[in-house]
N, C-alpha and C positions, 0 to 999 in steps of 0.2 A: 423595184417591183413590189407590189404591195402585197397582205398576207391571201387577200381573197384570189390574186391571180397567181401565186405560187400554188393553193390549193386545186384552184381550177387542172394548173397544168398538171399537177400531181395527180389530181382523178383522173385526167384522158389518158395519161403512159399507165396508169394502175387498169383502166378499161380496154385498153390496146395490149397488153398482155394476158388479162386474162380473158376474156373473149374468145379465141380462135383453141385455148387449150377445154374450154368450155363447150365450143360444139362438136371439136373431134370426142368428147368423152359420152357425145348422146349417141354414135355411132354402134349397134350390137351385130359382133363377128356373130357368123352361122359356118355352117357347112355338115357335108355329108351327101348320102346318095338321093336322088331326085326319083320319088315315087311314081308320082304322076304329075303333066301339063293340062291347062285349060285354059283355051284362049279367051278373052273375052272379048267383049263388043266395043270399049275402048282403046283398042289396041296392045291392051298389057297381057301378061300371061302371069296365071295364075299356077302358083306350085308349090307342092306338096315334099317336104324334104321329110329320110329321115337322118333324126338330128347326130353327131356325133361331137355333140357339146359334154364337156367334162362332168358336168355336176348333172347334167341331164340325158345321157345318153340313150337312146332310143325310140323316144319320143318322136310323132311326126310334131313337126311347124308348117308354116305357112308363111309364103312369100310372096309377092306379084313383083313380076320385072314387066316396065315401063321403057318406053322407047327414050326416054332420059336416062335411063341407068348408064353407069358406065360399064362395057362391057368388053371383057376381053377376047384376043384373036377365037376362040371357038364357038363365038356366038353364045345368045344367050339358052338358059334350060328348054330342049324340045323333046328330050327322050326322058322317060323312065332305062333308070339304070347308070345316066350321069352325074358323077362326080358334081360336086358344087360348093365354092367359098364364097365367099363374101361379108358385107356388110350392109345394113337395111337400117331403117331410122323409123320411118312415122307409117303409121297404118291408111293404107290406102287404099280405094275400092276397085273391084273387080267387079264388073255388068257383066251378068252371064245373060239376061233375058230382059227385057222391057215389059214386056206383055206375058204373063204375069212379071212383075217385078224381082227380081233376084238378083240381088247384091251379095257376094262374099269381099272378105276385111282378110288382108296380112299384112307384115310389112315389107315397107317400100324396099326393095334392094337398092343400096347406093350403089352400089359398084360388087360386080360377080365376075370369075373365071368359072370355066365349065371344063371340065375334060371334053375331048372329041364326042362325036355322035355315034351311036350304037346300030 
C-alpha cells in the first residue's frame, strides 16, 4: 500500500470518529417549568420555558416542538405549569399568522420529556 492510500485510510477512521462526538456536542440541554404554549400554523408549538439552567437561572427561553421531535410517553408541552427537559439544536420558525405576516424563532427541540398534564 502506498503512502497516499495509507493516508487516505487514515483521514476516513480520523473523520468517522470524530464526526458523531462532533454533532452530539451541538446538542444544548434545557429544562424547567413551561410558561406558556402557542400553537402555530405549521403544526409546531411554540414554548416559552422558564429556565433552570445553572449559569442562567430564571430567565424565560424559547423553544418550538415539531412533529419530528422525539418525544416522550407524556406528550409534548400543552400546559403552562409543565415540567420540561430536553435537548434543542438549530433555531426554527414558528407561523403564528400569514396575513399580516408573524414569524417567531426558537430552538428546535430534539428530543423532550414532559411531566403529566395539569
Amino acid at each position: 500500500m502506498n503512502k497516499f492510500a495509507r493516508m487516505w485510510v487514515l483521514g476516513v477512521l480520523l473523520f468517522s470518529i470524530l464526526v458523531p462526538t462532533t454533532a452530539s456536542a451541538a446538542l444544548i440541554s434545557f429544562g424547567g417549568r413551561v410558561i406558556a404554549t402557542l400553537p402555530c400554523l405549521n403544526g409546531a408549538i411554540y414554548t416559552s420555558v422558564f429556565s433552570a439552567r445553572g449559569a442562567t437561572p430564571g430567565l424565560t427561553e424559547f423553544y418550538v416542538w415539531t412533529p419530528a421531535t422525539l418525544t416522550f410517553v407524556a406528550g409534548p408541552p400543552r400546559n403552562p405549569g409543565q415540567q420540561i427537559l430536553g435537548t434543542a439544536d438549530v433555531p426554527y420558525p414558528c407561523v403564528i399568522s400569514v396575513k399580516p405576516p408573524i414569524v417567531l424563532y426558537g430552538l428546535r427541540m430534539f428530543m423532550v420529556g414532559t411531566s403529566g398534564a395539569f
